[in-house]
C-alpha positions, -999 to 999 in steps of 0.1 A, spaced: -726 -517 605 -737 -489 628 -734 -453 607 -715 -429 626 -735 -404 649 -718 -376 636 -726 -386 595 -762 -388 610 -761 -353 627 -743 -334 599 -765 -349 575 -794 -338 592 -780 -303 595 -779 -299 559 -813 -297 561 -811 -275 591 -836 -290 610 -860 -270 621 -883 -248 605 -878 -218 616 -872 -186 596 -833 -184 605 -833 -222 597 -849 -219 565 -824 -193 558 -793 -213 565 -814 -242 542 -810 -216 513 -775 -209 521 -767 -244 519 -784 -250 485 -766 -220 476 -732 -233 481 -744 -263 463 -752 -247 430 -721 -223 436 -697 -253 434 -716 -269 411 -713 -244 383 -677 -231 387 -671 -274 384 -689 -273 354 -679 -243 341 -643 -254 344 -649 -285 329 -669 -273 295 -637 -246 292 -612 -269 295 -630 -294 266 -634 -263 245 -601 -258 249 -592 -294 240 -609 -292 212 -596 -262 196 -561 -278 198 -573 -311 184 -593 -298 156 -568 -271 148 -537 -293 152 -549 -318 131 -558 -297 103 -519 -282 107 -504 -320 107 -530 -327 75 -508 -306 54 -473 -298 73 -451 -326 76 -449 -349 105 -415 -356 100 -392 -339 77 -353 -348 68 -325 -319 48 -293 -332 42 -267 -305 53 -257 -299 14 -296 -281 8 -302 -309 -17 -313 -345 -17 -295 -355 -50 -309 -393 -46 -342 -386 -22 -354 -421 -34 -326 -438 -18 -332 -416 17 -369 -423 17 -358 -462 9 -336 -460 44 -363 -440 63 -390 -466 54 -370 -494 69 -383 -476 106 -419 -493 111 -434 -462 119 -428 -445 87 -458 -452 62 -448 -426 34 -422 -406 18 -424 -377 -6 -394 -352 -20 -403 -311 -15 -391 -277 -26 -403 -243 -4 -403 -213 -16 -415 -179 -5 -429 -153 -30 -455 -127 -36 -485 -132 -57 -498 -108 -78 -525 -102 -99 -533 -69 -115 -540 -46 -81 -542 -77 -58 -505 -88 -42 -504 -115 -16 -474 -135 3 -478 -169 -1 -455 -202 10 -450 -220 -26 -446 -259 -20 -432 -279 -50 -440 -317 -50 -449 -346 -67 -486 -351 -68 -481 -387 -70 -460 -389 -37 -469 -361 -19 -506 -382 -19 -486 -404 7 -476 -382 31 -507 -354 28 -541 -364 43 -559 -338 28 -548 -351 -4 -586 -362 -9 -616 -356 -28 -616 -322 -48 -579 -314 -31 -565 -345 -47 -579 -340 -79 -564 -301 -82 -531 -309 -73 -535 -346 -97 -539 -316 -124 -502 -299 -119 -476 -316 -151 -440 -306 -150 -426 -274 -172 -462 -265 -174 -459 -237 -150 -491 -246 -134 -507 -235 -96 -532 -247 -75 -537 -221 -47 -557 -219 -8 -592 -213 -12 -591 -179 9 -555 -168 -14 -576 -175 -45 -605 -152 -34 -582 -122 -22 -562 -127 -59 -599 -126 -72 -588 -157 -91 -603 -192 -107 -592 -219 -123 -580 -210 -160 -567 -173 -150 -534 -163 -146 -510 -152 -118 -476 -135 -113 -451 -148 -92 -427 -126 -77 -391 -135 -58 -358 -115 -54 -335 -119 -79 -302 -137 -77 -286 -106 -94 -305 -83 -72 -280 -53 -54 -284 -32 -22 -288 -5 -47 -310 -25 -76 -333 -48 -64 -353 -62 -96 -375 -91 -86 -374 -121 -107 -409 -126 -123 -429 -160 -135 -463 -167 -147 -482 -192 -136 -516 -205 -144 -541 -218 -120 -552 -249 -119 -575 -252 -91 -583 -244 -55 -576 -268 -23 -589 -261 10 -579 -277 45 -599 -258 67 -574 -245 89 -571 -204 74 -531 -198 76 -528 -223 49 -561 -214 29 -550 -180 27 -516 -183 23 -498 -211 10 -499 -225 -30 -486 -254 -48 -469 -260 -82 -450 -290 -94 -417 -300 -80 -399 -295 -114 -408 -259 -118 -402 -247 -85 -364 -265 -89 -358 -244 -117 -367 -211 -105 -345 -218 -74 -318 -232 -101 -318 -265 -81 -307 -300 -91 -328 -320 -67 -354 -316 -41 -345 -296 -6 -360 -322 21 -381 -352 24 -418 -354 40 -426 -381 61 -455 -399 71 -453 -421 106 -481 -437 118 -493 -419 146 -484 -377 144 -478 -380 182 -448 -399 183 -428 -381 160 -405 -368 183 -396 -397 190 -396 -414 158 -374 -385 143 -346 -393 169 -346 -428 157 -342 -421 120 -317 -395 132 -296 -420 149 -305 -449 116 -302 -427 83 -264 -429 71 -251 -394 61 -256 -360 72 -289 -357 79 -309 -324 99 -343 -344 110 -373 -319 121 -408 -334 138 -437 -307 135 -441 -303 170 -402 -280 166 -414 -265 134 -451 -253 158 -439 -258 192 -451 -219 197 -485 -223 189 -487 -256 210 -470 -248 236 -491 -208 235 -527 -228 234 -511 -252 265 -501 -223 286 -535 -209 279 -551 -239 293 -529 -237 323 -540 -202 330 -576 -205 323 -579 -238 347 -561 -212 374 -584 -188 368 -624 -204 368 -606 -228 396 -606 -194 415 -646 -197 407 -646 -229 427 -623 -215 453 -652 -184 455 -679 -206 455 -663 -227 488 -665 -196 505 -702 -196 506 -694 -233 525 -674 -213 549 -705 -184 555 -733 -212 558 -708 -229 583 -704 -204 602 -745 -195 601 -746 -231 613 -724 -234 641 -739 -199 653 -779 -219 650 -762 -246 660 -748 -236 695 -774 -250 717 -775 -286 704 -735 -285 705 -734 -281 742 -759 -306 750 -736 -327 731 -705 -317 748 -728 -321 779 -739 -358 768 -699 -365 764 -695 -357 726 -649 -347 724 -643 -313 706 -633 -339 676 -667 -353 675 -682 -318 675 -656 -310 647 -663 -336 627 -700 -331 626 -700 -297 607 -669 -312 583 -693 -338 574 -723 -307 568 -697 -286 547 -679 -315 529 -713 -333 521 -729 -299 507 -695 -296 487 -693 -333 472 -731 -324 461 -723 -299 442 -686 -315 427 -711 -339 416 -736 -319 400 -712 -297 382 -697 -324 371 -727 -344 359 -737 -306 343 -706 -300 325 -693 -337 313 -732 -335 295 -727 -297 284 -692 -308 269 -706 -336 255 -728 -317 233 -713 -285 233 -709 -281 190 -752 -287 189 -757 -266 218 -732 -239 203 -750 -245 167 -783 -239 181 -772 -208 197 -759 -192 165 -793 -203 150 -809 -186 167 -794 -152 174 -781 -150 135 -743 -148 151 -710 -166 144 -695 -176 176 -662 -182 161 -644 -160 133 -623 -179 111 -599 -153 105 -592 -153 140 -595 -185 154 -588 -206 120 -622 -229 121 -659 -221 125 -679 -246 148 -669 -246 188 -651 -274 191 -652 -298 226 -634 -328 240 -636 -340 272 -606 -356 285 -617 -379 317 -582 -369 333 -595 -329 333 -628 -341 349 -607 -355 377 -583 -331 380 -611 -309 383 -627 -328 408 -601 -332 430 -592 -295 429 -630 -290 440 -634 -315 468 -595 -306 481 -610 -269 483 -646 -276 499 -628 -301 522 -610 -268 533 -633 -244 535 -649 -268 564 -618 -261 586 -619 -233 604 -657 -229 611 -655 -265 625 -629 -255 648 -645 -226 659 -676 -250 667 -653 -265 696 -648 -233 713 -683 -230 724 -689 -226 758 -716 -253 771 -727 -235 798 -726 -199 783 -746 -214 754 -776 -228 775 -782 -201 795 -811 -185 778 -819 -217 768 
């Protein structure tokens, strides 16, 4: 199969021919808009997995301690939870049920006061529906008996009480006879038991558990408020928490964790969105250097395209040559940024590691952003998102300077030939 003469001739002007200074200069210009394209594609493909990451890593340390699915009955209390977890478990998905009391409070000890979340449970359940219920986690909150008014606290809330395991800690809540005019705080003691940790900062620093008894009797409650589910994969809760919504008999109020977060998913989403606008302006920059070595071209150029139009080459012909010049220089660098980024992301946490090595610097605060190591994962459908995105805009960028190479005038550009 014969190539094309205008593949053959574009190609050829990548190289621009000739070796003439101005030649050599539209050369650079082309290699230019190569490595241009190249690293705004990669660039937008190592933000985008970074950004991936974050949300994986982050989310999954959330759903490793909130509840995928949770179920109140419109009374406040499950009197018989045990029979409510027996209907929920008849739905497939649901791998684990444990009962639950919340309760917000401040935590003090002598001149340190902290707000805290306090979750009551059942150690022995709540190991069903909690995966970080493992290792040194699971053996603190094994360590909590009922009536023994015992807490196991965050990591980060135990260092800013200045506490360990063995000392003791005041909890402080309003009290039920509290008055616009008198408000006395109700006041319990609690010993600590130990010290979990999750990884993910919110809850280290602020969130505390004590046995489902003890936190019933300080809110003067017969039974537990809700029931924490497990389903098999954290994704589908939506979904699954419409079916047991529709299944469960009685009056039930069914919550997924993507309602009880959907701002900070939906915030680090819309963040995505805007940061692929933005460095896809970077691309969009970049194609302008395809549109200044065109143009460099079809000026060089002129000659040989009226001996072509002369020979009997149409205006599409001529057109098509220098879209093939710009689009080839573009795919060339799409490719190279990709290539460049897809490795980057790949090894983004070593590279990342390596840097903070050796500058002595933290890339990543945990107070701030909740984890430590710069996270990465590449999603194939960014890569060709991003790829498309880049060839649609180098593909455009080819336009108007090959147009304006079919305006030339064959006999006005041969005369000083």
């Amino acid at each position: 199969m014969t190539t094309p003469y205008e593949w053959l001739i574009g190609l050829r002007y990548i190289r621009a021919g000739r070796r003439s200074g101005r030649n050599s200069y539209i050369s650079f210009m082309s290699l230019v808009s190569i490595a241009g394209v190249g690293l705004g594609v990669a660039a937008l493909i190592v933000v985008l997995s970074v950004m991936n990451g974050f949300q994986r890593d982050v989310g999954a340390r959330m759903i490793s301690i909130l509840s995928h699915i949770e179920v109140f009955d419109a009374r406040g209390i499950l009197p018989d939870w045990q029979a409510t977890a027996r209907d929920a478990e008849r739905n497939p998905a649901v791998k684990g049920a444990a009962p639950f009391v919340e309760l917000p409070g401040m935590l003090l000890q002598e001149d340190s006061m902290k707000p805290a979340l306090l979750r009551g449970i059942l150690p022995e359940q709540e190991a069903k529906v909690a995966d970080f219920m493992q290792g040194k986690n699971a053996a603190a909150l094994d360590l909590l008996q009922p009536g023994a008014k015992q807490i196991v606290l965050g990591s980060e809330l135990a260092k800013a009480l200045h506490v360990k395991a063995g000392d003791h800690v005041v909890l402080a809540m309003p009290s039920q006879q509290s008055t616009v005019n008198n408000l006395m705080p109700q006041t319990y003691r609690f010993t600590v038991a130990g010290t979990f940790e999750v990884g993910h900062f919110e809850f280290d620093s602020g969130m505390a558990f004590i046995h489902m008894q003890d936190a019933q009797e300080i809110l003067h409650l017969t039974a537990p408020m809700g029931l924490r589910l497990r389903i098999t994969d954290a994704n589908q809760a939506p979904q699954i928490a419409h079916e047991l919504k529709n299944s469960l008999n009685g009056n039930y109020l069914v919550r997924d964790w993507t309602q009880r977060n959907s701002t900070w998913f939906a915030a680090v989403q819309s963040q995505k969105h805007m940061m692929f606008i933005i460095l896809t302006l970077i691309v969009a920059v970049a194609a302008f250097n395809v549109v200044a070595m065109l143009v460099m071209s079809v000026t060089d150029k002129r000659a040989d395209i009226a001996i072509l139009r002369t020979l009997g080459a149409r205006p599409a012909s001529i057109m098509k040559i220098f879209m093939v010049q710009g689009l080839l220089s573009g795919l060339m660098g799409v490719a190279a940024g990709a290539t460049l980024g897809i490795l980057i992301a790949w090894n983004l946490p070593q590279i990342a590691s390596g840097i903070e090595h050796l500058l002595g610097i933290q890339l990543l605060d945990k107070n701030i952003y909740f984890i430590t190591s710069v996270p990465s994962q590449l999603l194939w459908s960014d890569v060709s998102g991003v790829v498309g995105v880049a060839v649609v805009l180098s593909f455009l960028s080819t336009l108007y300077p090959s147009w304006w190479a079919t305006r030339a005038n064959p006999a006005e550009a041969l005369r000083y030939e």
